[in-house]
N, C-alpha and C positions, 0 to 999 in steps of 0.2 A: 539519591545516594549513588546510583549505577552513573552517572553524569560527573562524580566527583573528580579530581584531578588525580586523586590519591588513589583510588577504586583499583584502577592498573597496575599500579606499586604495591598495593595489599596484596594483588592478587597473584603477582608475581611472585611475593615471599613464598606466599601460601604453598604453590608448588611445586616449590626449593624444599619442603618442609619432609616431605620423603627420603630427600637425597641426606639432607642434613641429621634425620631421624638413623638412616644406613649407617654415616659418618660415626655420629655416637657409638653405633651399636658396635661396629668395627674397633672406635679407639678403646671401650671395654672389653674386648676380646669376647663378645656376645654372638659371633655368628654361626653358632652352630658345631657341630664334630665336622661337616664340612661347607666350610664357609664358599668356596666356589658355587657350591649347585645354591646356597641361599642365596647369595648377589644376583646369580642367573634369574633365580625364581622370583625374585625379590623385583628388578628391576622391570622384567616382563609383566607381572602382575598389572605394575603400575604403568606402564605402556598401553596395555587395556582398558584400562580405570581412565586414564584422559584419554583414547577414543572414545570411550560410552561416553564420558563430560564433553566431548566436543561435539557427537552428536545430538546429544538434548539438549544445546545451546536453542536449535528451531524449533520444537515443540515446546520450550518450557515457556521462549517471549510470544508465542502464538497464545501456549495456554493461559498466561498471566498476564497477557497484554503488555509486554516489559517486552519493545525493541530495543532498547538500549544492550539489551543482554549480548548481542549482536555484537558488539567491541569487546567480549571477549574468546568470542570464539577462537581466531586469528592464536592468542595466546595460549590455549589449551592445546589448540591440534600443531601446534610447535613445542609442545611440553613433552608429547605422544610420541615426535618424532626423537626429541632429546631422551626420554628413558626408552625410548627404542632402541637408539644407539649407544649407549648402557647397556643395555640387554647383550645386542651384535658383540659389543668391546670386550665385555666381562669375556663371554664365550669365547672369540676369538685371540685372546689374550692369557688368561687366565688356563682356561683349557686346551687350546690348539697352539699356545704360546707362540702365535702368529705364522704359524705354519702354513701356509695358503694352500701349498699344494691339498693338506689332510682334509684343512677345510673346505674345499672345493668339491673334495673326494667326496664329506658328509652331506654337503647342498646335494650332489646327487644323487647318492643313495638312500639317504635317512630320509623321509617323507616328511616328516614332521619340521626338521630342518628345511626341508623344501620349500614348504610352504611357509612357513615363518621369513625364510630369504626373502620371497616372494612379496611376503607382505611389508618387511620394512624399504624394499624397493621400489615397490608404489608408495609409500610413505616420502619418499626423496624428492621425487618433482612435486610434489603439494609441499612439500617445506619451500622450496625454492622459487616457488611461484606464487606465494601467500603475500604478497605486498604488491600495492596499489599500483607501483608500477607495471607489473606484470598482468594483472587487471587492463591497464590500459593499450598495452604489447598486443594481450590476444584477444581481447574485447570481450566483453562482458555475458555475452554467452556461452562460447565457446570456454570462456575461465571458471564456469559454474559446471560446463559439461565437465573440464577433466578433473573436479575437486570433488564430484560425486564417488569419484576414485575410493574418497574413505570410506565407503560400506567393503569395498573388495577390501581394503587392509584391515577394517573391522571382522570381515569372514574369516579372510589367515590367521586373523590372532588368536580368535576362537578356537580356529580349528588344529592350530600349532598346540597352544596349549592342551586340548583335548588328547592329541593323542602322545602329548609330552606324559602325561601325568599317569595316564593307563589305569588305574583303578581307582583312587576316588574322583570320583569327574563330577561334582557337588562344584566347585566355582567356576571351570569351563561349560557347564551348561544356565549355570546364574548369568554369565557374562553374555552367552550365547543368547539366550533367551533377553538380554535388555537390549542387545544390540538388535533381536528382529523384531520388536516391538518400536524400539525407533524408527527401523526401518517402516515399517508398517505406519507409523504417524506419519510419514512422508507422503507414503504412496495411496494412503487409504482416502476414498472418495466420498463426499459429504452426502449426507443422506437425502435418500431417494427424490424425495419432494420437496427438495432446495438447489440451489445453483449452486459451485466451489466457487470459493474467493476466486477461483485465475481460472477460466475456460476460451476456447477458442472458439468463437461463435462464426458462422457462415454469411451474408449476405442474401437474403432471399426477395427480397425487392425494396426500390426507390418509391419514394411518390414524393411530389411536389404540393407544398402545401399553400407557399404565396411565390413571388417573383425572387424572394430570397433565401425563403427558408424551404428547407428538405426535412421528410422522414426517412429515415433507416430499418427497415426490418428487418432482425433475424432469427433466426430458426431456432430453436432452443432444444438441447438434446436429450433424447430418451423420455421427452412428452413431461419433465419435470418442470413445478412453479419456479419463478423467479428466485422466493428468499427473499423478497425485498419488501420493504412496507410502501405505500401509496406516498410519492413524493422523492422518494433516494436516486442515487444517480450512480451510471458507473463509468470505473474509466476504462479508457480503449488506447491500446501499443500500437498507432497505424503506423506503416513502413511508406514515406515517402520521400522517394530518389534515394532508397536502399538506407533512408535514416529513421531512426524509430521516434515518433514523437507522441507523448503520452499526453491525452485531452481525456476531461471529465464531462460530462452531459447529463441531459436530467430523463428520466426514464419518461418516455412518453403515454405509454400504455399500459396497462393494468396491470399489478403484477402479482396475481391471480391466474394469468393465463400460461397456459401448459405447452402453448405450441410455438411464441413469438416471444421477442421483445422488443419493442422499439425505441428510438431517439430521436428527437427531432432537433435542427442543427439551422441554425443560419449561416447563409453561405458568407464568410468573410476570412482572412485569413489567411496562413498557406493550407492549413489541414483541412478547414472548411471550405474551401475551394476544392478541394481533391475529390472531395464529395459527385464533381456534377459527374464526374468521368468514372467513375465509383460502377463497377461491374459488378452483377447477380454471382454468387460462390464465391465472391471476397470472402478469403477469413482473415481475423482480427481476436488479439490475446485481450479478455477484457477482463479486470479486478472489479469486484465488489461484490454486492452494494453498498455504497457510503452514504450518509447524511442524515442528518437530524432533523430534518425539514418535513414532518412525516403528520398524514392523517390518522388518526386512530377512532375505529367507529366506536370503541366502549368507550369514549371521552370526549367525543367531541361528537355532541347531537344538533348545534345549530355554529354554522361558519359562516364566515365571512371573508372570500377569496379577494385580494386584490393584484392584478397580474399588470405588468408591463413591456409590450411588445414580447418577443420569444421566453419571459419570465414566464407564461401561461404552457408552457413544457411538464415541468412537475405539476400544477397543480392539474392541468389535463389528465394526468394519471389519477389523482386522487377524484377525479369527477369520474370519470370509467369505473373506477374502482369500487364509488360508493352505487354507482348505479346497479353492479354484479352483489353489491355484501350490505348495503346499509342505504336503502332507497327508502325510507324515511329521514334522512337526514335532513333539516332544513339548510342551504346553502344558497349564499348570494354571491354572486360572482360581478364586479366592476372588473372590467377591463379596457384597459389605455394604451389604444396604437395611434401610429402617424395616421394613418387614411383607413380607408373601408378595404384596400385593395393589401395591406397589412395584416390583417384578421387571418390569424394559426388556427386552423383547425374550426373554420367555420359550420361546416355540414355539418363537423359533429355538435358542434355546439348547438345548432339548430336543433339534431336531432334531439338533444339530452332535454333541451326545452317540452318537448314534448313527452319523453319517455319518466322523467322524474318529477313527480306535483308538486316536489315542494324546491324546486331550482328556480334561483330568478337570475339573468344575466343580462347586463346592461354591458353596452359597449360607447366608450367614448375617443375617437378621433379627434386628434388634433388639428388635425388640416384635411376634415370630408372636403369627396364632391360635393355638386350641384345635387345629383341624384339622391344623397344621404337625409334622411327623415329620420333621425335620431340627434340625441345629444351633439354636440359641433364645438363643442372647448375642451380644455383640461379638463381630467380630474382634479375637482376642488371638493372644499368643504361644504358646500351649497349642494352638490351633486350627492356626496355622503348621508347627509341630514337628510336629504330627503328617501332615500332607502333604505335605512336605518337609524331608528328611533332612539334605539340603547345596545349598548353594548356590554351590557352588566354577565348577561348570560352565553356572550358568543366567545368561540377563539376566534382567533386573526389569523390571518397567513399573509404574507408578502412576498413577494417577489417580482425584480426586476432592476433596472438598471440602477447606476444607482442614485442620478435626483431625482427620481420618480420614486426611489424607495426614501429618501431623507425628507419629500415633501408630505408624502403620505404620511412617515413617522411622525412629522411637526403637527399636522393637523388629527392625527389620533389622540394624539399627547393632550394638544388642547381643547380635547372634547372628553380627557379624561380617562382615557382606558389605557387600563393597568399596564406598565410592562409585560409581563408575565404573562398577561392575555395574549401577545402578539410574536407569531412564531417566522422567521425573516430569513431570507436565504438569499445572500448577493450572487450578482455574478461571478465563477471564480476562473472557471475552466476560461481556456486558452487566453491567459495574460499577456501571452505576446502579440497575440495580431490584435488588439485592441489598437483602433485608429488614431487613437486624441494622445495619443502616449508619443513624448520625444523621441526621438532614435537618438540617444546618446553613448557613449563609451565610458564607460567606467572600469576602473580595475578594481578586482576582486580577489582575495587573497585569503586561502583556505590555510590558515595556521597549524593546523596538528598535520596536515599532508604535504605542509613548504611547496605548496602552489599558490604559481599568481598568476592572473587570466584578464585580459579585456574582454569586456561583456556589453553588450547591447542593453540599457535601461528598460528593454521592451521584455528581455527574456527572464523567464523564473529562474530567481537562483539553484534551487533542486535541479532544471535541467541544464545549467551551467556545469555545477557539479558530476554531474552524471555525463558530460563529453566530454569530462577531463579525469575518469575513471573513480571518482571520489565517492565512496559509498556513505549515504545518509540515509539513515533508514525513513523511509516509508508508507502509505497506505491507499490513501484515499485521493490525492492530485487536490484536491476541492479546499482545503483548508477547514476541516471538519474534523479531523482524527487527531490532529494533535503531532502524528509521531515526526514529524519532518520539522520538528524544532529545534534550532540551531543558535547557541547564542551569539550573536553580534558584539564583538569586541572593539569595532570602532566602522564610524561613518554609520548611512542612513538609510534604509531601506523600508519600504511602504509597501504591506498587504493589501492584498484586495477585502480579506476580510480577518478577522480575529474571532471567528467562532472558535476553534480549536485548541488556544490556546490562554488555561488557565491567567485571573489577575497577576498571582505570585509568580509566574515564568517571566508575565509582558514584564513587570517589574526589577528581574533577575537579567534583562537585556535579553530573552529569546523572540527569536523569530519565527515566522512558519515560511520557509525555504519555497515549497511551494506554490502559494500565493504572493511569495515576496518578490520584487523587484529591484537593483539598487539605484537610489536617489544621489550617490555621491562615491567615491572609491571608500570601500568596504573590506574588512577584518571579518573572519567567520571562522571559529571555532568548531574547524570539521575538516 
């Protein structure tokens, strides 16, 4: 419904419906013994009433899960500004019948006029600066910095009103009071022993784990747990050559622990390259946790792990995890690298061998050395059958590239076990430096913002969008939440994955922006 074409046009009447409500009351000769101080009161009222509505536009799609609510913000806090200027016009029309001089006189004496001046003043450059191109003029943090402006024009109007009114102050403290309340939803910090969706984590050390892949450690603050369940991933805003590029990753370590968090990262890429030079007290803004790829010790008491090359990221975490919370777990772990000198997270894996009795882990190399005295081909079906008998009472997990994750699926399938049984998490994070991907050009053309852009085949269209000031709401980076759904109005584009993204949307032509890439010059309804 909030996606509909009309939704904008409803809601535009909607807001008309005040002024037009005025209009009546006026052509009935309804306004009062004196109809100036009611226009006044009348139109200020409602100047307040869309600040409060434009502020709860961010706590109410946080609390309902409704990013779309996002498109209308834009249109209320220009609402705010038009019966502001209602307000100013009545007054200085009506009452000072445009006397500047008087008026000028009153801005500085009268207090209450003061601050009301004040506040539809800061109200000016946030009207003027609310469209996408001005987003892209001063870039997109510095356009969030000056638009926080609206709690200051939120305070004046309170505070005008307050001491316009002088003795019954029953709706300037209703208004007061919802406006510090939203305010407070903004700035108030999630509880004690969980992460905030968006922190700025520090760099406290590297370690190398094989000749490509790196761990990340950071510091996590005020001794609090992650928030995350065994297996989720978060994303990270790294700044490279002063540009911001948002990568998803799979949390590596246990997220149980109070003091760290880790990532671990193959070096490929431009951002995973940046890694090797990557200095101790780097901070980095990170969101989450996201994903559905998740262990849970009251439901799953006997698993079946199967990882592929750096796919062994999450479920590493879910092994940590169960060795701190659920060290009765039966778990079997296959895992499938190129060589011996591949193996992520070997020592521990050794260690877990020992520390957990009911872990078994097999490791299969495609191309061992000479030295290697283990398995020495694919994971196959022969390899399966023989470490597991049945899988009537296991879940699944998967992860890893993705013919390694479509061969495994084929050969689960034909030994029988359930969909539902089998819980799968593709690669999603950093779509563009994926090696085997064309470097082609395509044009890209963002319909409701009358942008059209040449784009690289390699890059997410979410971060196309996003360097061309186009705001589409998002979450997760990973193709897991859903909200970076965008529908495709013509040409071709190809996710890395469709977890996120309900049958009746893929159906409806939506895409998930940030796992998409375009396959051919592209229409996008955003």
């Amino acid at each position: 419904m909030l996606r509909n074409r009309w939704a904008k046009a409803q809601l535009f009447v909607l807001c008309l419906a005040p002024l037009c409500w005025l209009s009546w009351q006026a052509w009935r000769g309804n306004l009062t013994a004196n109809p100036i101080e009611y226009i006044t009161h009348f139109t200020g009222e409602w100047t307040i009433r869309f600040i409060v509505f434009t502020l709860a536009v961010t706590p109410l799609r946080r609390l309902f899960r409704q990013p779309d609510l996002a498109h209308f913000r834009r249109m209320l806090g220009l609402y705010a500004f038009f019966y502001g200027s209602l307000h100013f016009l009545t007054w200085l029309w009506l009452d000072k019948n445009f006397n500047l001089a008087e008026m000028w006189q009153d801005v500085l004496k009268r207090r209450f006029i003061t601050v009301g001046f004040a506040g539809l003043a800061v109200m000016l450059p946030l009207a003027v600066t609310s469209t996408r191109g001005w987003v892209r003029r001063l870039g997109a943090k510095r356009w969030q910095q000056l638009h926080r402006l609206v709690y200051a024009t939120a305070i004046a109007g309170v505070v005008h009103y307050y001491w316009l009114v002088k003795s019954d102050t029953r709706w300037p403290v209703f208004y007061g009071t919802c406006a510090a309340l939203l305010l407070a939803a903004r700035f108030i910090s999630s509880p004690k022993n969980t992460l905030q969706t968006s922190i700025t984590l520090l760099l406290a050390e590297t370690r190398p784990e094989t000749r490509d892949t790196v761990t990340l450690r950071f510091q996590l603050p005020g001794g609090r747990q992650l928030g995350a369940k065994a297996g989720q991933s978060l994303t990270f805003d790294w700044m490279v050559n002063g540009k911001k590029l948002p990568r998803s990753y799979s949390i590596s370590s246990s997220p149980s622990r109070t003091d760290f968090v880790e990532v671990t990262v193959k070096q490929q890429g431009i951002v995973s390259s940046f890694f090797r030079d990557a200095k101790v007290g780097l901070a980095v803004e990170a969101h989450g946790p996201f994903g559905q790829f998740c262990f849970d010790k009251s439901l799953h008491q006997k698993i079946v792990l199967f990882a592929g090359g750096s796919g062994i990221t999450p479920i590493m975490s879910m092994l940590r995890y169960i060795e701190e919370a659920a060290p009765v777990t039966e778990v079997l772990l296959l895992y499938a690298v190129r060589s011996e000198l591949d193996i992520i997270f070997e020592y521990d894996l050794e260690r877990l061998r020992r520390a957990l009795p009911r872990f078994r882990c097999v490791i299969f190399p495609s191309e061992p050395g000479q030295g290697w005295t283990g398995p020495r081909r694919r994971l196959n079906r022969k390899h399966i059958e023989q470490h597991v008998s049945s899988f009537s009472d296991h879940a699944v997990f998967l992860r890893g590239p993705a013919g390694f994750m479509a061969s495994i699926e084929e050969i689960l399938t034909a030994m029988g076990v359930a969909a539902a049984q089998i819980r799968r998490e593709r690669f999603t994070a950093g779509v563009a430096d994926s090696a085997d991907r064309a470097h082609v050009t395509y044009t890209v053309e963002f319909a409701k913002s009358g942008t059209k852009v040449a784009a690289l085949s390699t890059e997410p269209l979410l971060n196309i969008a996003e360097m061309n000031g186009i705001d589409i709401p998002h979450n997760c980076r990973v193709g897991q939440c859903g909200t970076c759904a965008t529908r495709l109005l013509d040409g071709e584009v190809e996710m890395e994955t469709e977890e996120g993204l309900t049958p009746t949307l893929r159906s409806r032509g939506y895409r998930l922006m940030c796992v998409g890439v375009a396959r051919s010059n592209v229409i996008l309804q955003a």
